[in-house]
C-alpha positions, 0 to 999 in steps of 0.5 A: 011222581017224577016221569019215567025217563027222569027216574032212568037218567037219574039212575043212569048218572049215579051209577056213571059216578059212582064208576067214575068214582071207584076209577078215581080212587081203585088205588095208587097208581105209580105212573110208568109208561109201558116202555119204562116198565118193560126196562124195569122188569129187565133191570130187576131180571139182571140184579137177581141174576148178578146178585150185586149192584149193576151198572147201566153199562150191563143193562144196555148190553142185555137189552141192545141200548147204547150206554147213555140211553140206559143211563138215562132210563135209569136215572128217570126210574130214580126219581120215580123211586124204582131204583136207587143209586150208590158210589162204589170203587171198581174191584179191580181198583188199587187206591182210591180210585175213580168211583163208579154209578151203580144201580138197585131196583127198590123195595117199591119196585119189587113189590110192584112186580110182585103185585102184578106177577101174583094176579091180583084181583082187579075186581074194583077197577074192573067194575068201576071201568065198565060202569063209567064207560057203558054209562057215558056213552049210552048218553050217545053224545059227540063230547061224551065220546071224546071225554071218554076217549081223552081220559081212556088215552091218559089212563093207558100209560099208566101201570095197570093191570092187563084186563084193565089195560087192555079193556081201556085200549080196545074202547079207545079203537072202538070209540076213534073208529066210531068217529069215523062213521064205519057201520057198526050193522050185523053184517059188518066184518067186526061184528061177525068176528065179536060173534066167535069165541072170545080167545086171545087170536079172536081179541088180537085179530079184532084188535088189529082190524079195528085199528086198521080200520081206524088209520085208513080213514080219511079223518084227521084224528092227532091220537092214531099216531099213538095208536101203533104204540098202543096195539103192542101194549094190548098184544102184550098184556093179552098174553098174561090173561087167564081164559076166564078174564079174556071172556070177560074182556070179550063180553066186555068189548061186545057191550061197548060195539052194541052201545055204539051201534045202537047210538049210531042207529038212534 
């Protein structure tokens, strides 16, 4: 009979692969950073809006860019296949004129928007998150951390949904500020504050704090210069949670203070 610690980690390394695993296939993920799918979600606003074919000057005048940088987000959302391009002849035009660029958000990124917008269940990837995470760090190892951290932050850019994206932010904060050697005891500030209600001020404020507790340190950490990016990210899909998944992103963030605050007293 195999001893009992064995049994524990034997159990606890096949749930940490089969979270990884349901992480790794939750899907096809179209790789957007949130900067580009913020200027997607305008360029879809604008063409339902115009009901034609738009030109990227018309973009950069509703969201305050110059002509070349909206070009050039434009032509990059091309080559991901969010937009296509045509040729066409100004209307003003006698003759043939000199033909101008213009721009239609695709069938891809229609139904990306409207797979997002529908609240889709994220259940899958949810679960395969939170399984992979608690796992891998109950192991209460420095690599462990770090390897965690390394495929949180690469995850982060991608277009996922808001639970998942924010759940992912938040552990990032959580792991970095472990690094730091802040106390994670009962009577620290971010702990009394993970014991009020879980609402969207509590997560934002808890957010917030964590990070900047995480840029006032005195450790040298190349991912914090990220990290200010990141926060508007978490603010922003904060607000398209439901009440029942901003519980569910609290439980989520008190089970990941625990686990490290259990591994920094072991």
């Amino acid at each position: 009979m195999l001893p009992k610690a064995q049994i524990n980690k034997s159990i606890a390394d096949e749930e940490q692969n089969k979270g990884k695993k349901v992480m790794e296939q939750s899907g096809p993920v179209i790789k957007l950073t949130f900067r580009q799918k913020a200027f997607l979600s305008k360029i879809i606003d604008v063409y339902r809006e115009m009901q034609e074919p738009i030109h990227y000057s018309a973009v950069a005048e509703r969201m305050g860019l110059s002509n070349s940088t909206a070009y050039d987000m434009l032509r990059l959302l091309e080559q991901k296949g969010m937009v296509s391009c045509m040729y066409a002849t100004p209307k003003m035009t006698k003759g043939p004129g000199r033909s101008i660029i213009l721009f239609v958000p695709t069938a891809q990124a229609n139904d990306l928007f409207a797979h997002l917008a529908s609240g889709f269940d994220d259940k899958t990837e949810w679960e395969g998150l939170k399984t992979y995470v608690i796992s891998r760090l109950r192991k209460g190892e420095a690599h462990e951390y770090n390897d965690v951290l390394h495929q949180l932050l690469a995850r982060i850019p991608e277009a996922r949904s808001p639970r998942v994206r924010c759940a992912e932010i938040m552990t990032a904060f959580l792991i970095t500020l472990r690094q730091t050697k802040y106390d994670f005891s009962r009577q620290s500030l971010l702990n009394k504050l993970l014991q009020t209600r879980g609402n969207r001020p509590t997560m934002n404020l808890l957010a917030g704090l964590t990070l900047g507790l995480c840029l006032t340190s005195r450790i040298e950490h190349r991912h914090l210069s990220s990290f200010q990016e990141h926060i508007n990210e978490y603010e922003t899909s904060l607000q398209q949670l439901s009440q029942e998944k901003l519980t569910q992103l609290h439980q989520f963030t008190k089970d990941i203070w625990r686990t490290l605050r259990k591994e920094q007293v072991a």
